[in-house]
N, C-alpha and C positions, 0 to 999 in steps of 0.2 A: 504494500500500500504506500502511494505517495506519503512524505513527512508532511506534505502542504495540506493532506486531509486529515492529521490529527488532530483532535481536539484542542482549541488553545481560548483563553480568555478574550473577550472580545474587546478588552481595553491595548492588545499584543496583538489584535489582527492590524496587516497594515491598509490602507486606505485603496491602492491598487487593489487590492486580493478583496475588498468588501466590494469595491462597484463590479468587478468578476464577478462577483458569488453574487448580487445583484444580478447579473442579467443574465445566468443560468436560470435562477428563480422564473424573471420576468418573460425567457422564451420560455419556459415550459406553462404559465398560466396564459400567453400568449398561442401556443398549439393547442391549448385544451379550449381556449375560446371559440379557435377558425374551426375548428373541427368540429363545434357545436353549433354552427350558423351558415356553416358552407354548402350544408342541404336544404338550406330556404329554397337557395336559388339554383341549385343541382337536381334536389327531386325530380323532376319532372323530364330530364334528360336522362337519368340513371333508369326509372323504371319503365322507359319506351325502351330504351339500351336490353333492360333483361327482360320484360316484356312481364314488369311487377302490377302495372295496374296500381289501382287505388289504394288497395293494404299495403303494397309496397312506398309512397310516397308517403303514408302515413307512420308506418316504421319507423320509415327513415330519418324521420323528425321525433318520435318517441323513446327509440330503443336506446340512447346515447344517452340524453338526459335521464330516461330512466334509473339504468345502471349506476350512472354517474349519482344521483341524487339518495339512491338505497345506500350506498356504500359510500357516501362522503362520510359519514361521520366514524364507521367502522375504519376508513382509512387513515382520520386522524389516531386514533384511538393503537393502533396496531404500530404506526411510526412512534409514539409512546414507549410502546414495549419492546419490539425490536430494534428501536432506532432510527430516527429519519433519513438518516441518508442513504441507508439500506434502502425504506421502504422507498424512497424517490428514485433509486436507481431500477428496484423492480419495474417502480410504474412507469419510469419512461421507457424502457427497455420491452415494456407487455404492451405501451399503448404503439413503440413505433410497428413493431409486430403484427399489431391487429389493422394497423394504416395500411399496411404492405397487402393483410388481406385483403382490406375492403377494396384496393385497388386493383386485385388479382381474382375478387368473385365472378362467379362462371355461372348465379343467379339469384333471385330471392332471398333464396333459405341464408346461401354462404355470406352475402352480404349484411343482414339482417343481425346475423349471430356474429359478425368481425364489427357492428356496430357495438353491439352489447357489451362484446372484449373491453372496446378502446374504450369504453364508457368506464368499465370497470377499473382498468389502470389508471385513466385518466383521475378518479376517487382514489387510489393510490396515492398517485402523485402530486397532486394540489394542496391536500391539507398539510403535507409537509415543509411548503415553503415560507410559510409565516414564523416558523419555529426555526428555522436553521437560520433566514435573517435575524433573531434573537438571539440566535449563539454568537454572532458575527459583527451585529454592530452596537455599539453600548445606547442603554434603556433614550437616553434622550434626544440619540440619534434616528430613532424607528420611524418616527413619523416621517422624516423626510424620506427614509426607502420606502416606504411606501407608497408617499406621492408621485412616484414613478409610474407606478401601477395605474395610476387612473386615465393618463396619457395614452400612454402605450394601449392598456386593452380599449378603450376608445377610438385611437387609431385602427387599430386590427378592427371592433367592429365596423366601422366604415368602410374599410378597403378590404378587408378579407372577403366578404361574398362578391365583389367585383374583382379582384384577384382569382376567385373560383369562376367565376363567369368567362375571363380573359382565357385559360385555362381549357375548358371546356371550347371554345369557339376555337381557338388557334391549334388545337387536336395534334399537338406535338406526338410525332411519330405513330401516330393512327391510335393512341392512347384514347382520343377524347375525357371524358370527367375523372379518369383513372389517374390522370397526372394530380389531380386535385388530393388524394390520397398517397401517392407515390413518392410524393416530395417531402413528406414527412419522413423517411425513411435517410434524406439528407440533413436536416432539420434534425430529427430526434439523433441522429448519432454525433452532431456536435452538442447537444446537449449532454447526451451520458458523457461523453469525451472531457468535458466541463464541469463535470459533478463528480468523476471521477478524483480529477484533479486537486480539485478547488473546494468541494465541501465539506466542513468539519464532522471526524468524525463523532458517532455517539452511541453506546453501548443499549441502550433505553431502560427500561423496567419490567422485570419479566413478570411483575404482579399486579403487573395494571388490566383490570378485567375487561374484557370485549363482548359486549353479547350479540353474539353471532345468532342465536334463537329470534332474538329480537330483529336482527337484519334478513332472516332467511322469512319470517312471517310478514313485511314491509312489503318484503320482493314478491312475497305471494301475493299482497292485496294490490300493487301494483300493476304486477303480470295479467291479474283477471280483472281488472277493470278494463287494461289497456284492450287485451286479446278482448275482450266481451265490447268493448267500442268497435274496434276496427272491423273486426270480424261481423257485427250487425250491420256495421255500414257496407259493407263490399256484398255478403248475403244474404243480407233479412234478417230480420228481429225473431230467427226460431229458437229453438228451444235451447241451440251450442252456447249465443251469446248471452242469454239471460243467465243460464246457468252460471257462465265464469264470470257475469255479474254480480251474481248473489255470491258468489264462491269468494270476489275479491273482497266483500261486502263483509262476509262471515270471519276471513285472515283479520281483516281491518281492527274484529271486536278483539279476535287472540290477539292481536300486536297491543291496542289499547292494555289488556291485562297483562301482558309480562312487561311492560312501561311502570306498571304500580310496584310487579315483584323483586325484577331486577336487581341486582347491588348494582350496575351501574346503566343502568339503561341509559338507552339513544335519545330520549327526550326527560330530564328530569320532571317527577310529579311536581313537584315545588311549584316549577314555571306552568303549568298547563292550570293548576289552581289558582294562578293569578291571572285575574280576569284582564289584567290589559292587553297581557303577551298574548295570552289565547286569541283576543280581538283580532289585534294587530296576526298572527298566524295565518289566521281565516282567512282577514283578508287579504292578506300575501299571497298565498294558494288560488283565490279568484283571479285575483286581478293579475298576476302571473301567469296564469292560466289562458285568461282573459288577452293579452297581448301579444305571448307567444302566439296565439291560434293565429291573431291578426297577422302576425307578420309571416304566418303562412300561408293564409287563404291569399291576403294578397300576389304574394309571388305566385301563387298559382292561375289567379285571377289574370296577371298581367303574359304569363304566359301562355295559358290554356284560351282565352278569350279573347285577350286582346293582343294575340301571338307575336308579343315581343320573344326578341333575341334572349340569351340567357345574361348578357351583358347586360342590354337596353335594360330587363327585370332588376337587376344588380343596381344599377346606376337607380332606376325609378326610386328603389328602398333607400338609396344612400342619404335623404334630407332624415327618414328615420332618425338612424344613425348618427348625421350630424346635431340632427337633435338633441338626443341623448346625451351628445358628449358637452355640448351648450349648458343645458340645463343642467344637466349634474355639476361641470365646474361652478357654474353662476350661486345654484342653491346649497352648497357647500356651507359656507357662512351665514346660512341663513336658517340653518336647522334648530340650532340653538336659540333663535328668540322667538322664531315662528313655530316652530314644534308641526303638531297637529295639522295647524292650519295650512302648512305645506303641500301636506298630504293630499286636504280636499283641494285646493287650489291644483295639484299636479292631476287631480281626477276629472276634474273637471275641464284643466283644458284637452289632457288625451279624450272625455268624452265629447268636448267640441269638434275636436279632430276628425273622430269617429262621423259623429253625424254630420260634419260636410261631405265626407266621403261618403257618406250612404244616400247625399242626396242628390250626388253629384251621378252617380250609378243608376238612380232612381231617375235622374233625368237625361242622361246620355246612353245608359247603358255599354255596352259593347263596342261607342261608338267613341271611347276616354282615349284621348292623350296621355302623353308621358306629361307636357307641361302641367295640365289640367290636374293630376294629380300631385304637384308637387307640393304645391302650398300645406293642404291638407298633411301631407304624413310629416309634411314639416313640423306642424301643430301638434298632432301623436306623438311623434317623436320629443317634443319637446315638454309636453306633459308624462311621458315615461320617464323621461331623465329628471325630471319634479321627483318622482314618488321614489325611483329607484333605491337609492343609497337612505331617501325619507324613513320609507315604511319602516325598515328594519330597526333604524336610530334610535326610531321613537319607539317600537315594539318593546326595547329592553329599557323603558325608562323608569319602569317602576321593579323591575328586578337587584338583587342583590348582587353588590359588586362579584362577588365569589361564582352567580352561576352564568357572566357573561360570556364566559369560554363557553359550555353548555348550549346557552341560549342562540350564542351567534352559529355555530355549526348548526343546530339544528333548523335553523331559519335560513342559511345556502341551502339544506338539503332538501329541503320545502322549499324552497324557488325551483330547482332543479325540477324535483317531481310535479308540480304545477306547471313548468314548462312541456313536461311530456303531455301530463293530464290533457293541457288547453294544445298542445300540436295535434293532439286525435278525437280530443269533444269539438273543437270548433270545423277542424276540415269533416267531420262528419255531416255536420249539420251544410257545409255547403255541399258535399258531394249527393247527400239526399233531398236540398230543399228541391231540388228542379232540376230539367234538363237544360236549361237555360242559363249562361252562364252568368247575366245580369241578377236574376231572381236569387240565385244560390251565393253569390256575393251580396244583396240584399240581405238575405236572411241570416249568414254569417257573421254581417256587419251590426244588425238587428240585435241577436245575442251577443257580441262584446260590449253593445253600449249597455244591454241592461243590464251587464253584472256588474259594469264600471258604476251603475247609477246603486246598484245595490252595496257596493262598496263606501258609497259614501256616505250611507248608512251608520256602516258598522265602523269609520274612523272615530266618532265622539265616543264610543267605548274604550278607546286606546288612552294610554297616558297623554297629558298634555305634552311634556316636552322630552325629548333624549336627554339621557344621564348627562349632567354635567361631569363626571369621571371618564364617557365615552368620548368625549372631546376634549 
């Protein structure tokens, strides 16, 4: 083993070797991002490619966050005990692996299952790098590594699905969207190469407990929600889907009970007994739910209907995006004295956003411009970057300093799983309202505003303001 990866005080790391170990961090939560956002705007060429249909385009936006969101907090929890740089080196080493698959599936099935991989390692790998930046730079320094992060994955959401678009059209070596996955394989080995080198090592805790019980009954209520959505949308509402319905239904009540018995369970009871967090959860999981669908149905809308390019799609979402990264920097400083209020002010303008665009649909139809849409998801966009970083702030304001570690894992992995949930409740609902691709955008667009409005409901239950210790 390198000397440069032993353990050493973070007051004796030098300053070169900290922005190193900085931007190994920063490309590995930068490859877990694009590869969670590169099938917005790839679906639709990938499952004409394997000739997946509907449940395939819905997958493909499910099974990734899925994974990633059952096993994020298992993945912190495991870098704990065996040590993070260990477990970073599996995850990057399992997710370039499962990239290499997905770029080499031969259809459906193989695709599907190399999605679920990368998902999985990708939950490996991320929870790890917040704790190895804490071995590396001293406590007063953190915050500034950190403000790295908001840039960078900002950037990447903006240009990574128009980088996957570019990709896709310019069909390097008869690859087409395989390059999109393939080049992680260049990507992820200068990352291990870099975390080899460069990360401190650390022995972990072999008594720190994981309950795996508790992650394997999650993945179950997961699994048959998702499988009993897709699968009714693409077949009919008989008896397969309702079944893995009720079946996800019934894992959901066992997960709720070993969360009570657990010695250390995935969600501590403390936080579920306190009525704000609960709030604030809820409506995370909506309104995450609620957005990701959005930013699916669209790309599918602008492709399938109004058969833009996979570029042109990419470019269309990009004011999203720019949105996102707007808002979040602007409302940063603003979370501390507006709290709450942020919240409904970011819902309310993504529900304006919404309803231009569904009225804009309602009176053009099929017949939309790229311009004609931009304003609009610019608005979306800029009320998701309100709530984004919001919701969660304010979720832990009235919990105790001690269960913030707790609270904040298990509120990424609840983003994560509401990202799946709302990629396969809301493209349902378009792929059944109609044959028509206007009506089915209507009606998609229809349910994200009313869970947005139902959301704004449930914000005056949440704490007024985020912890002043979180800031």
């Amino acid at each position: 083993m390198s000397t440069l990866a032993r353990a050493a005080p973070a007051s004796t790391v030098s300053e070169g070797r900290r922005r190193a170990v900085l931007a190994v961090i920063v490309t590995a939560a930068v490859l877990d991002l694009l590869d969670g956002t590169i099938t917005n705007v790839a679906a639709p060429t990938i499952a004409a490619d394997l000739h997946g249909g509907e449940p395939l385009i819905q997958w493909l936006g499910a099974g990734y966050a899925l994974a990633l969101g059952v096993l994020l907090v298992v993945g912190g929890r495991l870098g704990d005990r065996y040590g993070r740089r260990r477990l970073f080196l599996v995850g990057i080493n399992g997710f370039t692996a499962a990239s290499a698959a997905c770029g080499l599936a031969t259809g459906p099935a193989s695709i599907i299952v190399a999605r679920l991989v990368q998902g999985a390692f990708g939950a490996l790998l991320i929870p790890q790098g917040f704790g190895i930046l804490g071995a590396v730079f001293p406590r007063e320094r953190l915050g500034s590594a950190f403000s790295v992060f908001a840039p960078a994955l900002g950037l990447s959401a903006v240009g990574g699905p128009i980088l996957a678009a570019f990709l896709i059209e310019a069909d390097l070596y008869g690859l087409g969207w395989r390059t999109m996955f393939l080049i992680n394989i260049v990507l992820g080995g200068a990352v291990t190469a870099g975390a080899i080198t460069l990360l401190p090592d650390d022995e972990g805790d072999r008594a720190q407990p994981v309950d795996a019980l508790g992650s394997l009954l999650l993945a179950a209520t997961m699994l048959g929600l998702l499988y009993g959505l897709i699968d009714g949308s693409a077949h009919g509402w008989g008896a397969t889907p309702i079944l893995c319905l009720a079946a996800g239904a019934g894992f959901f009540v066992l997960f709720g009970r070993r969360q009570v018995r657990a010695d250390r369970p995935l969600i501590e009871p403390t936080l579920l007994r306190n009525r704000g967090f609960t709030s604030g959860l809820i409506l995370g999981v909506f309104f995450f739910a609620a957005v990701s669908g959005l930013l699916y149905v669209l790309s599918l809308f602008m492709q399938k209907e109004l058969h833009f390019t996979p570029v042109r799609a990419a470019l269309g979402l990009a004011p999203i995006a720019a949105g996102i990264v707007i808002a979040s920097i602007t409302c940063h400083r603003l979370i501390a004295r507006l709290g709450r209020t942020l919240i409904v002010t970011g819902l309310l303008i993504t529900l304006a956003g919404t309803g231009w665009l569904l009225a804009l649909v309602l009176a053009s139809g099929t017949g939309l411009g790229g311009w004609e849409l931009g304003p609009p998801t610019l608005v979306v966009g800029m009320g998701m970057g309100t709530c984004f970083g919001t919701v969660y702030d304010v979720t832990i304001g009235d919990t105790d300093p001690r269960e913030a570690g707790s609270a904040s894992g298990s509120l990424s992995a609840v983003q994560q799983l509401a990202n799946a949930l709302g990629a396969a409740a809301v493209t349902t609902v378009y792929f059944h309202a109609s044959a028509t691709g206007a009506t089915a955008m209507s009606a998609g667009l229809a349910v994200v505003a009313a869970v947005i409005l139902a959301c704004c409901g449930l914000v005056w239950l949440m704490p007024r303001k985020a912890p002043a210790h979180h800031h």
